[in-house]
C-alpha angles and dihedrals in degrees: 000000000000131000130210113217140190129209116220127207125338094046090087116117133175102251098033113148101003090117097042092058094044087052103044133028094207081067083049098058093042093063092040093061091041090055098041080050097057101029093231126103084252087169094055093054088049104047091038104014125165087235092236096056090051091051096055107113093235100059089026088068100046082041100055096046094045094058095049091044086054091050102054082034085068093041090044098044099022104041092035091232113142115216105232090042090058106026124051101191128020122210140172135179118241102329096355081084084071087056092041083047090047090041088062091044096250086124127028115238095264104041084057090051094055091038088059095039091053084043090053103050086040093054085049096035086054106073119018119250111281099022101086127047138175133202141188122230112198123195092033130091132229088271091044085049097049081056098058101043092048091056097052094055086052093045086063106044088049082061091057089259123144124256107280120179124240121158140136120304110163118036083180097155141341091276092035137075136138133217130211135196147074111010093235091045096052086037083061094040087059091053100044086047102093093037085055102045112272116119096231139338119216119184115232134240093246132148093204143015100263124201099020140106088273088080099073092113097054097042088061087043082061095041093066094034086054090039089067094036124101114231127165134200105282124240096259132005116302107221091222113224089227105056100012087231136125125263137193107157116089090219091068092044095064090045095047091050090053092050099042088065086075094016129104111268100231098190085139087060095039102054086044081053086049092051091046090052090057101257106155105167122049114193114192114206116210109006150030099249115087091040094066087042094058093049095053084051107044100008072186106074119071108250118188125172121225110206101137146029088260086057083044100050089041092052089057094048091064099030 
């Protein structure tokens, strides 16, 4: 069994996706429309930047997912493969669970390009700049981490702070997890890391605390955009980010979509379901990211990534 999977934010690159639109018209289309959908010139950023501009949560998300959507689109219409007769589960981490969810037809191309930009501008509207932080611990797994974060809160308040939040954002893989919250809450996290068993903590380029209770805002902000979306019941089962679990009603996928913008993140579970289910063979769209990660989670299953028409022709080798 294969699974088709979709990286989130942080994968973004000046320069993603130019070579894929001058080699294949289906890329071409799917920019075209992306960029007919937002009423901005989306390809040009991506393919010149400035790098800033690119990073902005609001263009980073519709970014992300335009590249990976142009890059199942080539091996789809190109190489004449039809998703659900070559993929059995589809799965994305953070918003890549919108292109997953576009990738298996639940949302049109353009409805999952302004859902992501309004997402976008929610998750960052949400907490002013400088308030929220994340960070990544690496060498420590999502109990070590719990640890950590919870120590830091308490730190604090021992100090006669106020209750800040920091808590667990990102169980990517088993040795790496990242945590969300207050900035001085994730800023003491990262210096009680090493004391309490990670390897190192290293504090992320990020505008916003994503996937914590912050996010409430945001997260209502979703409720009434999804709300008014239309969105059908995908090709095959979605694994959701907030309970690693398949989904196929397009009731819970709305739900699960609104919880997941303050939810954990359970790419590490999900991948292990997908295992149990008897998923052997992950394919990532669009960037270099998920593949690594499943190896590191199940260094049994086979994990290729899928960037240009040479990873395209050679997928369908082997498909």
């Amino acid at each position: 069994m294969r699974a088709f999977i979709f990286p989130g934010q942080g994968s973004q690159a000046v320069g993603m996706g130019a070579a894929l639109a001058d080699a294949s018209v289906a890329a071409r289309e799917v920019f075209g429309e992306i960029d007919e959908a937002l009423g901005q010139n989306l390809r040009r950023l991506m393919a010149e930047g400035p790098a800033d501009e690119l990073t902005l949560t609001e263009n980073a998300q519709p970014a992300i997912m335009a590249n990976a959507i142009a890059t199942l689109r080539v091996l789809t219409r190109e190489g004449g493969v039809g998703l659900a007769d070559k993929a059995d589960y589809v799965a994305g981490h953070s918003l890549g669970e919108y292109t997953a969810l576009c990738a298996a037809e639940s949302f049109d191309l353009a409805t999952t390009a302004r859902l992501l930009k309004r997402r976008g501008r929610a998750m960052q509207a949400a907490v002013p700049v400088g308030e929220g932080a994340m960070a990544a611990l690496l060498g420590a797994d999502v109990a070590k981490a719990e640890t950590i974060a919870g120590a830091a809160v308490d730190s604090i308040l021992a100090e006669g702070g106020e209750p800040l939040v920091c808590t667990v954002a990102n169980d990517n893989d088993p040795a790496q997890v990242v945590i969300s919250g207050h900035r001085a809450a994730v800023e003491r996290a990262v210096a009680l890391a090493k004391e309490l068993g990670a390897k190192r903590a290293v504090l992320l380029p990020v505008s916003a605390p994503f996937h914590c209770s912050l996010m409430e805002d945001a997260a209502r902000a979703m409720e009434a955009a999804l709300a008014e979306a239309e969105l059908r019941a995908p090709l095959v089962p979605v694994y959701a980010n907030v309970d690693a679990a398949a989904v196929a009603d397009p009731g819970a996928i709305r739900r699960l979509l609104v919880e997941q913008v303050t939810g954990r993140v359970r790419w590490r579970e999900s991948v292990l379901a997908m295992v149990e289910a008897g998923v052997t063979e992950f394919v990532e769209f669009g960037g270099k990211v998920l593949a690594p990660m499943v190896k590191r989670i199940a260094p049994d299953a086979e994990a290729v990534s899928v960037v240009s028409m040479d990873d395209v022709e050679a997928l369908l080798k082997r498909m």
